[in-house]
N, C-alpha and C positions, 0 to 999 in steps of 0.2 A: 565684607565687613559691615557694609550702609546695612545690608538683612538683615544680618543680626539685632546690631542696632535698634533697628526698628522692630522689630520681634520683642527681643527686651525690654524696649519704650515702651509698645503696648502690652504686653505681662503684666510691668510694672505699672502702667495706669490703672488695670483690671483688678490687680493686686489693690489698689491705692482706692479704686471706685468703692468696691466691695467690703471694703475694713472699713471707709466711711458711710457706709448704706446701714451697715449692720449696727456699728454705734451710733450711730443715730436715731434707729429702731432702740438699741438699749436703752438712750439717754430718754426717751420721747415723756417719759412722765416727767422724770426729772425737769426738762425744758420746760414743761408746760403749768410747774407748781404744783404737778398731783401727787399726793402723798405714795412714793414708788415702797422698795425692796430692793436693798443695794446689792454688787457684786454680781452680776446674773453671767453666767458660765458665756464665750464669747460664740459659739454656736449653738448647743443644750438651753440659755438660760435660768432660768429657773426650775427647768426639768429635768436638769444632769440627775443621772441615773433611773429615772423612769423608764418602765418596761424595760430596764434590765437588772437592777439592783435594788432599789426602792419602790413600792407602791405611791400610786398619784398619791392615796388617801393621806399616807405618810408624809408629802411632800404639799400638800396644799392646809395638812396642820401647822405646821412649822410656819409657814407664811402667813395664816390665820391667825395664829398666837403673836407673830411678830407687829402685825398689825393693832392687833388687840392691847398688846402690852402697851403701843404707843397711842391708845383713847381714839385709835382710827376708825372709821364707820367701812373702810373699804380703803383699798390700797391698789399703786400698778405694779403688774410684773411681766414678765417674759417668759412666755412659751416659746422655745426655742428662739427667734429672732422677733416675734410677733408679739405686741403691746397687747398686754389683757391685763383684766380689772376681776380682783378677787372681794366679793362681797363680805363684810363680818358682822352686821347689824343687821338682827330677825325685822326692823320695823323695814329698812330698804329693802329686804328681798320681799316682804309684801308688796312693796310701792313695786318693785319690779317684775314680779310674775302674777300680781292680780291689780293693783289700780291701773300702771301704765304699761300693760297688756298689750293693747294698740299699736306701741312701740318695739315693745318685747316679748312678741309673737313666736319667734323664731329660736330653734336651737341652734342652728350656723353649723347644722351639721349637712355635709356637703349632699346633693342628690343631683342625678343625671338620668332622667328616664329614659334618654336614647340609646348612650352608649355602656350606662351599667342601671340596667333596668331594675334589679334588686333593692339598690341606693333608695328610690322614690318610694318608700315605704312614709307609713303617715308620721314616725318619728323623726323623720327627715324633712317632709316636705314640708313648705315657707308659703305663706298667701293666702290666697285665694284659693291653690287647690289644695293646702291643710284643709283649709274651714270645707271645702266640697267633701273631702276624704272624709274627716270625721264625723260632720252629719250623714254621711253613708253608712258609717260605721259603728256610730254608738249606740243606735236600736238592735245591734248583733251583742251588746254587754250589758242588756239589763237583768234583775235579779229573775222576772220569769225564762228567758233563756239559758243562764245560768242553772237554772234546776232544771232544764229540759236535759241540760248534758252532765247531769248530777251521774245518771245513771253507766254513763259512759264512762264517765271517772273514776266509778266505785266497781266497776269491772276490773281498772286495771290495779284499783286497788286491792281485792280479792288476789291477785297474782301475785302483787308486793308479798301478801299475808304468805301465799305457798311458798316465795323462793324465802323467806326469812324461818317458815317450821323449818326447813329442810337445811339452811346452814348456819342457823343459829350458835350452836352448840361448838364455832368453831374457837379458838383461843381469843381473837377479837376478829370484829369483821370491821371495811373499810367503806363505814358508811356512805360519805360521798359520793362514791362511785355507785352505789348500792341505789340513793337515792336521786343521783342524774339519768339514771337507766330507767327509775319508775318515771320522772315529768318528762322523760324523752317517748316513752309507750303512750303517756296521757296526753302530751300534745300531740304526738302523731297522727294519734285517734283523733282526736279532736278538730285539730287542725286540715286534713291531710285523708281522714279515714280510713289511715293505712296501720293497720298492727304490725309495732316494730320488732314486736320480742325479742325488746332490750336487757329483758330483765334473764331471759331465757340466754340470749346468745349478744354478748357484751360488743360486739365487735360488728354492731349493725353500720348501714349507712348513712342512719340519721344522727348517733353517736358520733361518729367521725368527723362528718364534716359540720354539723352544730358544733363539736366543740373546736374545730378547726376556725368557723368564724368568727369565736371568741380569741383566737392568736393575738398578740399584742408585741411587735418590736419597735425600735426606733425608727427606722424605715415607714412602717403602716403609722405610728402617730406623725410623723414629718409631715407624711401625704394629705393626710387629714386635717391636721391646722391649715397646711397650705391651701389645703380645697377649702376649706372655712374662711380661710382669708380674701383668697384669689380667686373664687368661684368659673366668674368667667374667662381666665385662663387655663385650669384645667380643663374646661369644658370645650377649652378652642384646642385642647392640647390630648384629650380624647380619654384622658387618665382614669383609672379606673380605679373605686378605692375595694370593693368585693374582687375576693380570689375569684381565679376563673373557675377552676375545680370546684368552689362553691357552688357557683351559677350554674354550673353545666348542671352539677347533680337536681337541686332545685325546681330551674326550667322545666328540667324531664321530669320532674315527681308530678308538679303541680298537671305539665300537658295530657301525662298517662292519665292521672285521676280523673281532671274534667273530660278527658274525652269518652273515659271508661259512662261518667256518671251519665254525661249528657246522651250516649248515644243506648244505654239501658235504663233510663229516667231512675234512677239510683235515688232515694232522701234518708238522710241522716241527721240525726241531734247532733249536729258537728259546725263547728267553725266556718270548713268548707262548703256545706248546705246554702249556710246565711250566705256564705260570697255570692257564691254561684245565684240564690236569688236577685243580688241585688246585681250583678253583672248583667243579666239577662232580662229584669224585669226594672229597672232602678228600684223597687224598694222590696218590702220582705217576704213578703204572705199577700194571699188573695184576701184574707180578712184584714189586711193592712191596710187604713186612710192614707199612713204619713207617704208622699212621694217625695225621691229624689229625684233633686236639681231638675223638679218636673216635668217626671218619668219617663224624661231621658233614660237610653240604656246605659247601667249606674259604672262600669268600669273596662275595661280591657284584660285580656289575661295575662299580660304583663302587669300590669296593676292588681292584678288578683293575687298573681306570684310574689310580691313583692310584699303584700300584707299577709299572706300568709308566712312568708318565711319571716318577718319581725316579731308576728305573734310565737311563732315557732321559736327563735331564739332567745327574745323576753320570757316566753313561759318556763325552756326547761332549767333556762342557767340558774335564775333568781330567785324561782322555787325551791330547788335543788339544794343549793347553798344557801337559802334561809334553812328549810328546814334539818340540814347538814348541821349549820352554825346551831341552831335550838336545842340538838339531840345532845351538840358538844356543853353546851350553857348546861341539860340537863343533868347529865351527866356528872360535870361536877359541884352541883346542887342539888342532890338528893332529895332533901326535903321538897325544895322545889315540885321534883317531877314527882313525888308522890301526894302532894298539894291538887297537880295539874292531872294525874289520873283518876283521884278519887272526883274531881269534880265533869270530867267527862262521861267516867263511867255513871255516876249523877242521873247527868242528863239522859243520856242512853236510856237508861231504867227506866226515867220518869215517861219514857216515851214510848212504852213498852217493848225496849229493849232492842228496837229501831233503828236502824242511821241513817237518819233521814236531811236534805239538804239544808232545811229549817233547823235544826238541831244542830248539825255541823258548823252552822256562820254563827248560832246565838248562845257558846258558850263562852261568860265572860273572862273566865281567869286564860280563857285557851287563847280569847283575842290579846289580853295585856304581856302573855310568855311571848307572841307571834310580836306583839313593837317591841318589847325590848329588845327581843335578840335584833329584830330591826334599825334599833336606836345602837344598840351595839356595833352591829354588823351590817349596813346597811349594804346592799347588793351592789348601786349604783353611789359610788362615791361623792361626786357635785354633779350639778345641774348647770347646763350652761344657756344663755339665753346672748341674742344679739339683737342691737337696738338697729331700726333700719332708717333714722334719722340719727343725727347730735344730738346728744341727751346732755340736759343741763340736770344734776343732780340735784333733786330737787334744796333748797336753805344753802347751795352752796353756789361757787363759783368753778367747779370742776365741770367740764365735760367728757363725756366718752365719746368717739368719735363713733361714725354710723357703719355698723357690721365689724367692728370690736366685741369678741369675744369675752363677756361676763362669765365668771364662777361663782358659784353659790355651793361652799365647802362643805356637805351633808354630815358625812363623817364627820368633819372638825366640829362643824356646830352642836351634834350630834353625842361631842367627847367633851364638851364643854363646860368644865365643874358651875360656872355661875346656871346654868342652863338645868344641870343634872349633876349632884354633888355626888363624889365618887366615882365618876363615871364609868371607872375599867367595875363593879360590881353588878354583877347579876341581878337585876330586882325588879320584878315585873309588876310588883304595887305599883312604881311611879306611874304607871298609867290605869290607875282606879281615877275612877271621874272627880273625884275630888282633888286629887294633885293635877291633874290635866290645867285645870281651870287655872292651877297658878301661873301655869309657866305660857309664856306666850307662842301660838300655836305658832307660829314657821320658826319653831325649833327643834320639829320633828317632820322630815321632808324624803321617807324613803322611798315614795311614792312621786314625787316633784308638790308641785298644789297650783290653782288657777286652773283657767280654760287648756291649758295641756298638762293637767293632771294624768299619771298613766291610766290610758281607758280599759286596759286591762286587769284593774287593781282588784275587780270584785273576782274574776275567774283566778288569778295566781292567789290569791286566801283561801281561795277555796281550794285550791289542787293542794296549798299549802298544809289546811287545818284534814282533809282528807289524811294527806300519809302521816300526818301524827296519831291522829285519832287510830287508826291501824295499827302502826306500831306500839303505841301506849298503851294499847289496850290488853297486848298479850307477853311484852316486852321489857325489863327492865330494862336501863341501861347506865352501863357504871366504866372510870376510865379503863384505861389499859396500862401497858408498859410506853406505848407508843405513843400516848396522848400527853399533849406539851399544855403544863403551868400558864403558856397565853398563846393565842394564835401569831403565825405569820403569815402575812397572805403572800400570795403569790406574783411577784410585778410583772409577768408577762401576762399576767391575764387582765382583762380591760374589769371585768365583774371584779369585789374583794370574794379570795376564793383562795384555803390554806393550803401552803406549798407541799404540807406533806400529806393531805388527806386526812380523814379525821375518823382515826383507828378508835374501836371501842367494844368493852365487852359486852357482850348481849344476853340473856337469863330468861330464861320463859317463865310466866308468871305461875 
């Protein structure tokens, strides 16, 4: 009977510890006089139904609007048990992703290069070896490299053009899929040097498990705050936030290629090339001054693996589903997309008839359709930053404590009538240079902005303005039966990405 007892004493301490750990965590803004978000769900928080029923996008307007309606610059709330601060003033996310930089360097998103070697990609990694990654890395994204792999692109783009003569003509076809299969062929190549013939045979290896690492349940967001939280806990606790089936396939991609390339001196206008120079030589070219972390040998193949598979899953998801979302925008704007083809086809002609890399980045109505649908639909919904001191706000008396998890609500800011009046309307004027100027620029952030701007941003425009340019060219495209009055996205997927596909009928010109 005393066991029992005692059993039940300690349950019920455990019981008793745990119900006050957690409200306490609830209460912390509240405690602390920061402007919070009542009610937060007693496990879920503030993310009851994410990645399962709701998109974050959906769930971090609501909170944005609540804040906003109360004259608040920013607000606390709860991700699951875990205190975060959602930003709602364009002039604080300046002060936060580009004056005090210094501070809010980091995404807090979790990385482990021992035991999930994947993880330590440069979108992950905090410090000193971010800043080493990316000066490695962003003389691999300037505009003359970009046109070196123009050609590579526009290969796979001639294949987009054959499998579309060939099943155009069907009742609708289910773009999406259509168009994750050509940026899955273009990074492959690009990234990887490996033709995936996505477009040919849907049910490749780089389809699967690319879109497998896009998976999103409560379990995988649980692990991830936690590891954003508690870094070095998981890290004592060996926790892995990459599927292993991911990694395994991965590993093996990346080990086959370098070993193929290195041991028959293989070069390619490819992603892969740049790596491998800079693993092996730390910088690019033998006509290259610039050395890294001088001219040390610039990385390991683990570290090679790991930026390729980032650029690999940034490039095909976000391209994909912008230009997905675009085709859907055009679609039911008609005018629009014959606006947006007479001024392509334009160009082309003026260029004799050409499609050329130059010609592809500088036409202008084709850059303001690519932000709207952006500002629309933006791929990655907030941006998250973590300060790795106490941040005193600035004019205020609020602090965020250090490696508390900021959001910076893209989408919300992005849907935001004061910001962009109308906002659910299609209107690619609002980014003629003359309304630009009015609205103040971190009000448009599909890309992030600062020194971790995505370094990718000029290669996915371009993969982007390529498969329009291709389809628009020969292509109408008008709804279907299938095609829904406004998108739904999808809450298992971490990208915004419509739950049903985005069916449409197709017309050759």
């Amino acid at each position: 009977m005393e066991l029992i007892n005692a059993v039940l004493a300690a349950f019920i301490f455990v019981v008793s510890a745990a119900y006050i750990f957690i409200r306490n965590k609830h209460n912390y803004w509240k405690d602390n006089g920061f402007p919070y978000a009542p009610n937060p769900h007693f496990i879920f928080g503030h993310a009851k139904g994410q990645a399962q029923t709701r998109h974050g996008a959906e769930i971090h307007q609501e909170l944005y609007k609540y804040f906003k309606q109360r004259g608040e610059r920013y607000g606390g709330i709860s991700q699951f048990i875990i205190p975060s601060v959602i930003v709602v003033d364009p002039e604080l996310v300046k002060t936060i992703v580009v004056k005090d930089f210094n501070v809010f360097h980091d995404h807090g998103v979790f990385n482990n290069a021992k035991d999930d070697p994947l993880s330590a990609h440069l979108f992950a990694l905090e410090g000193q070896p971010w800043r080493l990654m990316r000066q490695k890395l962003t003389p691999t994204f300037t505009s003359g490299r970009m046109k070196q792999m123009f050609g590579t692109i526009w290969d796979v783009a001639v294949e987009l053009d054959k499998f579309m003569e060939q099943n155009y003509n069907q009742p609708e076809l289910e773009m999406k899929d259509i168009l994750g299969r050509f940026t899955t062929d273009v990074i492959g190549t690009c990234a990887f040097g490996i033709e995936c013939n996505t477009l040919k045979t849907p049910q490749s290896d780089f389809r699967k498990y690319g879109n497998r690492a896009f998976e999103l349940t409560p379990t995988v967001m649980m692990k991830a705050f936690l590891a954003s939280s508690y870094p070095a806990l998981i890290r004592a606790l060996r926790m892995k936030i990459t599927y292993e089936d991911v990694e395994r396939f991965f590993l093996g991609i990346v080990q086959e290629t370098v070993d193929y390339r290195e041991t028959n001196n293989v070069k390619r206008n490819d992603f892969m090339n740049l790596l491998l120079q800079i693993k092996n030589k730390g910088k690019l070219d033998d006509n290259d001054d610039s050395v890294v972390d001088k001219g040390e040998v610039g990385m390991t193949l683990k570290e090679l693996t790991a930026q390729a598979f980032v650029f690999f899953l940034a490039g095909f998801e976000t391209s994909s589903t912008t230009q997905s979302f675009c085709l859907y925008e055009l679609a039911k704007n008609p005018d629009i997309q014959e606006r947006l083809r007479e001024e392509i086809n334009r160009a082309i002609d003026d260029n004799g008839g050409e499609v050329t890399y130059d010609v592809t980045m500088s036409i202008p109505y084709l850059n303001n359709v690519i932000n709207e649908t952006l500002r629309k639909h933006p791929p990655v919904e907030s941006l998250n930053r973590v300060p790795d001191v106490d941040y005193l706000i600035p004019g205020t008396k609020h602090v965020i404590p250090k490696r508390t998890l900021v959001q910076i609500p893209v989408y919300a800011i992005q849907h935001d009538p004061d910001h962009y009046p109308d906002p659910e309307r299609f209107d690619p004027d609002r980014f003629a240079p003359e309304e630009v100027k009015k609205r103040h620029p971190f009000t448009f952030l599909p890309f992030g902005e600062g020194p971790r701007i995505c370094i990718g941003m000029r290669f996915g425009l371009m993969q982007t303005k390529v498969g329009l340019i291709t389809l628009l060219r020969k292509f109408r495209f008008s709804p279907s039966a299938r095609t829904p009055d406004r998108v739904t996205y999808d809450p298992k997927m971490i990208t915004l990405s419509p739950i049903a596909g985005n069916y449409l009928k197709v017309e050759k010109l």
